[in-house]
ZAFIBA-929915 format. One record per residue: residue number from 0; residue in one letter; y, x, z of N, C-alpha, C in turn. Coordinates in steps of 0.001 Angstrom, whole numbers, plus 500000, padded with zeros to 6 digits. Layout:
<atoms>
  seq  type     nyy     nxx     nzz    cayy    caxx    cazz     cyy     cxx     czz
  NUM     a       Y       X       Z       Y       X       Z       Y       X       Z
...
</atoms>
This chain:
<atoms>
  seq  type     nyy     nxx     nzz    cayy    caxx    cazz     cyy     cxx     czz
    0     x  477318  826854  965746  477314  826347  964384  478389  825308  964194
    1     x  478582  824521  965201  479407  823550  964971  481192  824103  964994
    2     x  481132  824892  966005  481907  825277  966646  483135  826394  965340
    3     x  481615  827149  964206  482415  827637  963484  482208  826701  962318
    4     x  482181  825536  962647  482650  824687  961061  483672  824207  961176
    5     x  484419  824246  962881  485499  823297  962961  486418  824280  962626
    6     x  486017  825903  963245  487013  826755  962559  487191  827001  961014
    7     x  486424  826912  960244  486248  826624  959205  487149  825858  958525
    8     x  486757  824460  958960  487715  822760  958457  489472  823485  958971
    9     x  489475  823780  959894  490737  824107  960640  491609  825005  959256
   10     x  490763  826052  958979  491455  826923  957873  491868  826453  956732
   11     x  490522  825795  956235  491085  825094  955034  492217  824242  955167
   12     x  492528  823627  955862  493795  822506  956532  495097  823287  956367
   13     x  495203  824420  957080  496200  825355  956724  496393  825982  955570
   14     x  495317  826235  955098  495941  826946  953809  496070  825740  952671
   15     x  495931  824321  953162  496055  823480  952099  497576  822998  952225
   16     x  498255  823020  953300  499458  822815  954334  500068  824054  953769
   17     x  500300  824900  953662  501167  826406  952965  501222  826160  951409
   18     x  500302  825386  950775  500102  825434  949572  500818  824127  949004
   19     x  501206  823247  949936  501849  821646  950055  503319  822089  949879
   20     x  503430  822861  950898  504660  823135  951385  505802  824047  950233
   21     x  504626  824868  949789  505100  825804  948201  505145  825597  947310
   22     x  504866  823888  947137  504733  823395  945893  506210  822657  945795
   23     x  506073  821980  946915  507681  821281  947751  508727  821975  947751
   24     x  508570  823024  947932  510015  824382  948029  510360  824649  946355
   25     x  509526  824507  945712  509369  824650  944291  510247  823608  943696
   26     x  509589  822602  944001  509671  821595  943580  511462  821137  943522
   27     x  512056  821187  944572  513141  821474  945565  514268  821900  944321
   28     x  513858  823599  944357  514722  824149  943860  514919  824108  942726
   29     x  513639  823805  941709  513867  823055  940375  514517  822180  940135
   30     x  515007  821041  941044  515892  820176  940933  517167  820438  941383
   31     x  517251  821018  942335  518357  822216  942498  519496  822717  941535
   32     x  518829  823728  940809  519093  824362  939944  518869  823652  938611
   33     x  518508  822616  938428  518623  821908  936722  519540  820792  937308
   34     x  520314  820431  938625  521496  819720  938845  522853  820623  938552
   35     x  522456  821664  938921  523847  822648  938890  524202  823126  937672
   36     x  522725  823223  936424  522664  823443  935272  523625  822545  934368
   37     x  523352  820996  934873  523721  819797  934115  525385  819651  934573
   38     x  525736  819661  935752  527267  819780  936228  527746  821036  935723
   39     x  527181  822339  935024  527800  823218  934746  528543  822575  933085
   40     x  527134  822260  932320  527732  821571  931273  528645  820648  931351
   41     x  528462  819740  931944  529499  818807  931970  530500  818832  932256
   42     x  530792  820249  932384  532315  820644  933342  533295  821149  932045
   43     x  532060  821243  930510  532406  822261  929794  533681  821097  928821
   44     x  535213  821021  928391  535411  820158  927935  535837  820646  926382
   45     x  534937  818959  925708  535937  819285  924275  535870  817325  923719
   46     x  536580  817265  923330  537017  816254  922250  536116  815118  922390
   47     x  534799  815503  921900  533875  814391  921348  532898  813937  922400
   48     x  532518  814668  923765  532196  814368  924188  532797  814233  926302
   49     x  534336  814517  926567  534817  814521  927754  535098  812884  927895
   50     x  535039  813002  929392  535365  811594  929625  536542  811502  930096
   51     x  537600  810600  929422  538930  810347  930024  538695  811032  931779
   52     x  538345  810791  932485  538390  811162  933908  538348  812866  933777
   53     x  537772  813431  933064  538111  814989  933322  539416  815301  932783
   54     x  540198  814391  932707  541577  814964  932128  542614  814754  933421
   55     x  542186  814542  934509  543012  814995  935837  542753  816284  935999
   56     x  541914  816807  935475  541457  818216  935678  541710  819167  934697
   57     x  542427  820707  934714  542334  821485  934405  541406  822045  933227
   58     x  541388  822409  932234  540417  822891  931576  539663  823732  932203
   59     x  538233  823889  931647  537347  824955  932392  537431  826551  932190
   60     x  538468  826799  930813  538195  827813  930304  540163  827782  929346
   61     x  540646  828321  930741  542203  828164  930689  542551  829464  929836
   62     x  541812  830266  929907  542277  831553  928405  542175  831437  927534
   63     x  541462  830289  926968  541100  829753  925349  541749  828730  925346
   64     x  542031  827819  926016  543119  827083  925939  544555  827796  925813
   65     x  545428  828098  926702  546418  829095  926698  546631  830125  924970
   66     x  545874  830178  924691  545787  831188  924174  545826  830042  922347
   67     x  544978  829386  922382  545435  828767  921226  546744  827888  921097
   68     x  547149  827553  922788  548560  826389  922144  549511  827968  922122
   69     x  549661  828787  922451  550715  829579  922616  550587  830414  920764
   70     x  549379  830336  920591  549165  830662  918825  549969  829700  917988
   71     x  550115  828889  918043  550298  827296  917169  551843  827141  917827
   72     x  552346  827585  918736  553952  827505  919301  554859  828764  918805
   73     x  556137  828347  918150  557244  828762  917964  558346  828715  918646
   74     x  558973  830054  918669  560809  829506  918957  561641  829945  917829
   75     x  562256  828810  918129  563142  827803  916839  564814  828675  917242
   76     x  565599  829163  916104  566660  829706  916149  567729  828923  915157
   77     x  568590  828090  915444  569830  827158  914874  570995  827574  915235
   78     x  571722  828405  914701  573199  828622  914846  572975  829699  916366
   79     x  573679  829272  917486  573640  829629  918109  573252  829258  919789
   80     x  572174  828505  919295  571406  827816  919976  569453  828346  919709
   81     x  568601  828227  920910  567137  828315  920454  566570  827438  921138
   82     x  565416  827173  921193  564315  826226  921157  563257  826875  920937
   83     x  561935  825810  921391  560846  825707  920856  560631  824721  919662
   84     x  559106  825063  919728  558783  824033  918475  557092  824447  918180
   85     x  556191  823292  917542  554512  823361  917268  554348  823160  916139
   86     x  553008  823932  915690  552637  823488  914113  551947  822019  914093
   87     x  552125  821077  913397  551244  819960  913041  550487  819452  911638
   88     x  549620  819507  911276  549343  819182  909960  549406  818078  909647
   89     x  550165  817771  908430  550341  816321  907680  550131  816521  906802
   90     x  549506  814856  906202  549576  815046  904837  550567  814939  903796
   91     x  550537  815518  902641  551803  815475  902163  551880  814356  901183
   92     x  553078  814020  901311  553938  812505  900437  553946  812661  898956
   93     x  552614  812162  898232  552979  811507  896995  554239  811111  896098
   94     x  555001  810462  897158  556228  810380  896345  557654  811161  896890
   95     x  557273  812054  897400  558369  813167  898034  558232  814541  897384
   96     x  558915  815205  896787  558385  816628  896074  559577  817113  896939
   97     x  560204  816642  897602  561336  817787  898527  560294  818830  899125
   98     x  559020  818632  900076  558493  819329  900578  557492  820328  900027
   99     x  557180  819848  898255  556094  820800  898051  555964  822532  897603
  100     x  557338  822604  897928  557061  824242  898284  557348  825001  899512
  101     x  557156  823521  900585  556689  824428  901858  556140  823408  902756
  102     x  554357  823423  902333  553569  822407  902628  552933  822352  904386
  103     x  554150  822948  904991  553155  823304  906383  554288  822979  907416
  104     x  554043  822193  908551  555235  821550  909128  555501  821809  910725
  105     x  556427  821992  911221  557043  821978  912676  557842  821199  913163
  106     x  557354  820610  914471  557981  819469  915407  558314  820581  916127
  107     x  560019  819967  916204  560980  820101  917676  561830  819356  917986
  108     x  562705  819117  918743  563522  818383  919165  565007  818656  918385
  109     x  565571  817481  917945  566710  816919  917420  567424  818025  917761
  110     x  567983  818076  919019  569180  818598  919919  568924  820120  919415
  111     x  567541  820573  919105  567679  822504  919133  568364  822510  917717
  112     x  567988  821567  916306  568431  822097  915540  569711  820914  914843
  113     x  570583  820498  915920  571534  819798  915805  572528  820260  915029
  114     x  572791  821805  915235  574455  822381  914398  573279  823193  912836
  115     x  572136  822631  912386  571425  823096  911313  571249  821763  910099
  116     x  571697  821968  908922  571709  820870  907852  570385  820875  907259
  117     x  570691  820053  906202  569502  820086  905334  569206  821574  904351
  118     x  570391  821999  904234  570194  823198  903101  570267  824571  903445
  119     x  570543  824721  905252  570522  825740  905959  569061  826280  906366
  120     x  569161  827568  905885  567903  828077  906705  567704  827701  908219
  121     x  566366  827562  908727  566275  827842  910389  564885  828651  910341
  122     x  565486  829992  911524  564669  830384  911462  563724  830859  912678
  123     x  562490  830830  912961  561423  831030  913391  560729  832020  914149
  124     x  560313  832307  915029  559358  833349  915119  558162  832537  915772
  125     x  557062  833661  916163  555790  832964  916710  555400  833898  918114
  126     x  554806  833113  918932  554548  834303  919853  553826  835174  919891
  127     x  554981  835942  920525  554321  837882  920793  554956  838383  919397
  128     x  555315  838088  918809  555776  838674  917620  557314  838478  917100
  129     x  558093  839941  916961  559330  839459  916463  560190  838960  914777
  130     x  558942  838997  914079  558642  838351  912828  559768  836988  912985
  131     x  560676  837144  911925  561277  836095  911937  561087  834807  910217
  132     x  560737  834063  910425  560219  833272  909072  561600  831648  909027
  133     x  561321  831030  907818  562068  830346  907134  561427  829108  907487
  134     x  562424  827816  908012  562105  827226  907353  563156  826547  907614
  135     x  563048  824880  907087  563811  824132  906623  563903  822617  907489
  136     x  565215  821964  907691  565406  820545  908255  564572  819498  907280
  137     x  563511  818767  907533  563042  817711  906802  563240  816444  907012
  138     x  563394  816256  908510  563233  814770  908961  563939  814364  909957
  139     x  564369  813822  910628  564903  814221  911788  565243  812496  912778
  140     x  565492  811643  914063  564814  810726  914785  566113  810784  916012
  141     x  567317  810868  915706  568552  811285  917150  568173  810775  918397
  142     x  567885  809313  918405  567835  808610  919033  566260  809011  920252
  143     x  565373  809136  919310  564425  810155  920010  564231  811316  920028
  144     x  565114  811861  919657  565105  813718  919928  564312  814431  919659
  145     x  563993  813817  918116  562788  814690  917581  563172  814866  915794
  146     x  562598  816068  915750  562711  816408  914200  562025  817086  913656
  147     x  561289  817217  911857  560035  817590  911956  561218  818730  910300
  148     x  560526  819722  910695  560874  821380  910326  560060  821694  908390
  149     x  560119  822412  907707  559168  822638  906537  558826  824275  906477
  150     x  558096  824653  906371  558119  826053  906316  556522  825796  905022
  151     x  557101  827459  904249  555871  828156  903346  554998  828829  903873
  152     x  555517  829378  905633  554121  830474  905940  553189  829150  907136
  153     x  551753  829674  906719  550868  828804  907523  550286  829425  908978
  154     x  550562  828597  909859  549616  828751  911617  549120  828177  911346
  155     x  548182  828107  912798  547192  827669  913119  547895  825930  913627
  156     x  547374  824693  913653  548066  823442  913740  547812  823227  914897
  157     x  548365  822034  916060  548038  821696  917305  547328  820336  916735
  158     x  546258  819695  917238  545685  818374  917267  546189  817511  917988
  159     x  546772  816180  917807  547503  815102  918502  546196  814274  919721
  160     x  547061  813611  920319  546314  812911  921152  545548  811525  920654
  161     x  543840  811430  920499  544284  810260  919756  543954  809120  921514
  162     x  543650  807976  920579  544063  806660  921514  542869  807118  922727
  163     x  541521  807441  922408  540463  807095  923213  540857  808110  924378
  164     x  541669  809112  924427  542264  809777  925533  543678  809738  926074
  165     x  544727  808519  925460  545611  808435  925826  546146  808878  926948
  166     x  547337  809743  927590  547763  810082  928761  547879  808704  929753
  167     x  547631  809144  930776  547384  808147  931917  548184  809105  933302
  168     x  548513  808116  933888  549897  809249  935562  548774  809847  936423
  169     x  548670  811144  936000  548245  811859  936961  547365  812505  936460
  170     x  547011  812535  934592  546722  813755  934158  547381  814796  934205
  171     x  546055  815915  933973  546876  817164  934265  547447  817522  932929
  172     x  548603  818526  932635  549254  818756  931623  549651  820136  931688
  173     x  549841  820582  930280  550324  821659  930626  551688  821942  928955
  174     x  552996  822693  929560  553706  822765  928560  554084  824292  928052
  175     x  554436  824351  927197  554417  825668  926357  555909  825672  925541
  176     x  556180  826917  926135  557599  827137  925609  558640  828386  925774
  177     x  559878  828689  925204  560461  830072  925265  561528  829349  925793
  178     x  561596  829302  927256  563408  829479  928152  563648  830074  928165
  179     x  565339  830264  928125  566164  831896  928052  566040  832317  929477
  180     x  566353  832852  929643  566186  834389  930283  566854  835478  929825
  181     x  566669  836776  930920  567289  837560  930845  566130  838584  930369
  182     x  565058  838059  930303  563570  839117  929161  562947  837727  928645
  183     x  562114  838504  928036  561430  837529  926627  560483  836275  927308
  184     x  560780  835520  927615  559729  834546  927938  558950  833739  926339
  185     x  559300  834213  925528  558495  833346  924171  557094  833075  924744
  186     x  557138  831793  924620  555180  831192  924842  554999  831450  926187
  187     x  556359  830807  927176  556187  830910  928748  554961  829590  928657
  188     x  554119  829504  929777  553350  828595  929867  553781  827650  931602
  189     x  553889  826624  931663  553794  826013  933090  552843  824756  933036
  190     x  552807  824740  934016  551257  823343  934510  551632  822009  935443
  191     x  551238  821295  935429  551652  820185  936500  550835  818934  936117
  192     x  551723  817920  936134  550691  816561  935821  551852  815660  935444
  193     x  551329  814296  934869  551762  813268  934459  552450  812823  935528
  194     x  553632  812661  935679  554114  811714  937103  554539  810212  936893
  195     x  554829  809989  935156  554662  808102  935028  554928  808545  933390
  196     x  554851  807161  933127  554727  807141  931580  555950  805896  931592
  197     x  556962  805840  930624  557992  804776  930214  558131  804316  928862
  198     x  557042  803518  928015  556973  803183  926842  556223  804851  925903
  199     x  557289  805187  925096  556630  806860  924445  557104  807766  925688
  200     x  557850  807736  926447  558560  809070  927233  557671  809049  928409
  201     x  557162  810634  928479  556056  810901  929424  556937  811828  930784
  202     x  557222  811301  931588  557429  811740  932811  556507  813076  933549
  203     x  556842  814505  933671  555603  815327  934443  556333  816295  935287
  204     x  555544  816860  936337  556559  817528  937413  556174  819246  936595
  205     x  555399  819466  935606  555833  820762  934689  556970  821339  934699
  206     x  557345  822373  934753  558736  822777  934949  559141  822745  933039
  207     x  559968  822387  932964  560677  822602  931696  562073  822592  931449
  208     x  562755  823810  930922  563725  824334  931219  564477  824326  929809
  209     x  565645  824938  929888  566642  825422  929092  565415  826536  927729
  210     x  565566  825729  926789  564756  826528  925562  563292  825961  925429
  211     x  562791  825430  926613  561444  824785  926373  561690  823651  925354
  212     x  563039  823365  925005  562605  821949  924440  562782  821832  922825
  213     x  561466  821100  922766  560680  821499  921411  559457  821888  921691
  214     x  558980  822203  922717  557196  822754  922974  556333  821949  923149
  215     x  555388  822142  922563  554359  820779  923054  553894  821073  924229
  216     x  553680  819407  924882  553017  819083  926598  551391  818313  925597
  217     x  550608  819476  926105  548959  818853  926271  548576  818798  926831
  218     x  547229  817922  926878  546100  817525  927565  545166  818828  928148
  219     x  544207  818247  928622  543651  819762  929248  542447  819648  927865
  220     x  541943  818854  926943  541414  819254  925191  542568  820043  924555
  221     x  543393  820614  924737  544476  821229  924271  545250  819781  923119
  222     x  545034  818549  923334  545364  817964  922901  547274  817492  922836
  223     x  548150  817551  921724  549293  817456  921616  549985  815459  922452
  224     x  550153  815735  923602  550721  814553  924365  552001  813883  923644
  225     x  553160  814917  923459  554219  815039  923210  555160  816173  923026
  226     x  555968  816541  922810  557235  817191  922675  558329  816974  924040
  227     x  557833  818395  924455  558931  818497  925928  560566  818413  925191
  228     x  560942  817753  926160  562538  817345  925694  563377  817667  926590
  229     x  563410  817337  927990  564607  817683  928650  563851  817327  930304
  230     x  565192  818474  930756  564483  817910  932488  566095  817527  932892
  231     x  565673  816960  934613  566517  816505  935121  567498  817339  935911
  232     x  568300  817259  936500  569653  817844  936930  568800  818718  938484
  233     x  568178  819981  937945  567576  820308  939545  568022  820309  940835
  234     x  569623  820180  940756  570595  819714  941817  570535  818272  942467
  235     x  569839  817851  941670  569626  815894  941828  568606  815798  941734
  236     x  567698  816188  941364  566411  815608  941047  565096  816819  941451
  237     x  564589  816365  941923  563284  817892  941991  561900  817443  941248
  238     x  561423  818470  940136  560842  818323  939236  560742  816983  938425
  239     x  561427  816715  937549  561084  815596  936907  561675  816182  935461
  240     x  560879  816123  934836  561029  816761  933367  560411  815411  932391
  241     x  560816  815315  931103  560494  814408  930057  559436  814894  928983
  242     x  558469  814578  928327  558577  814416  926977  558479  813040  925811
  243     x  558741  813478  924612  558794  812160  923545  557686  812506  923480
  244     x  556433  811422  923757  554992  811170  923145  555201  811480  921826
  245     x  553990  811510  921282  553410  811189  919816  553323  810527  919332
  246     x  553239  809205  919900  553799  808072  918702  555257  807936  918513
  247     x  556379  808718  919314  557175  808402  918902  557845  809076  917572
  248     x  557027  810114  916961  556909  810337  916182  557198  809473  914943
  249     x  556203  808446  914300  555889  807380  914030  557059  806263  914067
  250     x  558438  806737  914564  559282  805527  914495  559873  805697  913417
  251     x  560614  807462  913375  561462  807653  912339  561054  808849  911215
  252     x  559918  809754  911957  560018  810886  911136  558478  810961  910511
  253     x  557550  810569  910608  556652  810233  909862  555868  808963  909799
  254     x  555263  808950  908497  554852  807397  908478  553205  807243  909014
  255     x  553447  806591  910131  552193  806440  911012  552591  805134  911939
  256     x  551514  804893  912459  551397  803291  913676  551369  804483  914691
  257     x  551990  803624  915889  552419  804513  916762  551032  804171  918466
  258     x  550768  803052  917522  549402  802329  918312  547939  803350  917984
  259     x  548268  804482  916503  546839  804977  917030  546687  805481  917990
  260     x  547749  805989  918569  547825  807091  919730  547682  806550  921012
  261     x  548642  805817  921479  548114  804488  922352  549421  803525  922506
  262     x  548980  802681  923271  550200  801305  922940  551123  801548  924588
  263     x  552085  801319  923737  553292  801713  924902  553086  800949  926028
  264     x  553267  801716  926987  553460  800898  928775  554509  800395  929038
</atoms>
């Protein structure tokens, strides 16, 4: 009698011990799997809620990125010279009617449409497409190598960088642009990072070449950094390419503080 109560007590012990143990394994993997849940989101980036620190990093979802800056990017045709160039939306000037019959605007660099006047066509295409469109010299910045374009047909716009994500050395970046070549590179894409910042001019080891300049360099929010401008002598220098930030915008060719964006280093 005794003998089978201890076998008894004994059983219950075990099957209370299997039932401890399955609650624990449970328990376990629920936390498990609602950690991997929460790092999946958080990996996901946009605007309103990334933290400056995921911008050393890559976007999570590089085909939707890619795919909208290369929508919103042009190459720019001046005499006998090409370039790039991005859509940006501004608002339009109250007391300027030069622009109001072609309310939709493109940043590129000074130098692509240097041998192009005020009353000369320049003209356009977009990528993947050999559609060639109009537009016009509006503004233009020598000294910073930037100039802002007028056109009647509407893209899709790039979004600027604002201050609360300012570029910092050793975000990642990526630039968008048509170098010549001997086949079509329109809306070539290359990647790299911030390698220093010098007041507006953003330093990145991105390759940027002959025709890239005029393309916008963004953030991994597909956010507009700057306007790729020029690289260095690849005979002298290995990877070191430029762009004019976005506030430098703001000095000569539109009227803006160059501090929303962020305050020069």
């Amino acid at each position: 009698m005794s003998e089978s109560n201890e076998n008894s007590s004994s059983g219950f012990k075990l099957d209370f011990k299997s039932i401890l143990i399955g609650v624990l394994v449970t328990a376990v993997a629920f936390l498990l799997l609602n950690n991997r849940e929460t790092a999946s989101d958080a990996s996901i980036l946009d605007s309103s809620s990334a933290p400056n620190s995921e911008l050393y990093f890559q976007s999570p979802d590089m085909e939707s990125l890619i795919e909208r800056i290369r929508s919103s990017s042009v190459t720019i045709y001046c005499g006998d010279s090409a370039g790039s160039g991005w859509f940006i939306e501004l608002e339009d000037s109250q007391s300027d009617t030069t622009d109001d019959a072609f309310p939709f605007e493109i940043v590129t660099n000074e130098h692509v449409v240097t041998d192009c006047d005020f009353e000369q066509p320049i003209y356009f295409t977009t990528t993947g497409s050999s559609e060639e469109y109009v537009a016009y010299l509006y503004n233009y910045d020598f000294d910073n190598d930037l100039a802002l374009l007028m056109t009647n047909v509407e893209f899709p716009s790039l979004d600027t960088v604002t201050q609360e994500f300012a570029p910092k050395i050793g975000h990642w970046v990526m630039a968008v642009g048509s170098p010549g070549g001997d086949f079509n590179l329109d809306g070539s894409v290359t990647t790299g990072r911030i390698t220093n910042i010098d007041g507006y001019v953003i330093a990145t080891d991105a390759a940027i070449n002959f025709g890239n300049s005029g393309g916008p360099l963004v953030n991994s929010l597909g956010q507009v950094l700057g306007t790729n401008s020029w690289g260095e002598d690849a005979a002298t220098y290995d990877n070191i390419a430029y762009a004019q930030g976005v506030p430098a915008l703001c000095l000569e060719i539109i009227s803006c503080d160059p501090e929303d964006y962020w305050v020069s280093q």
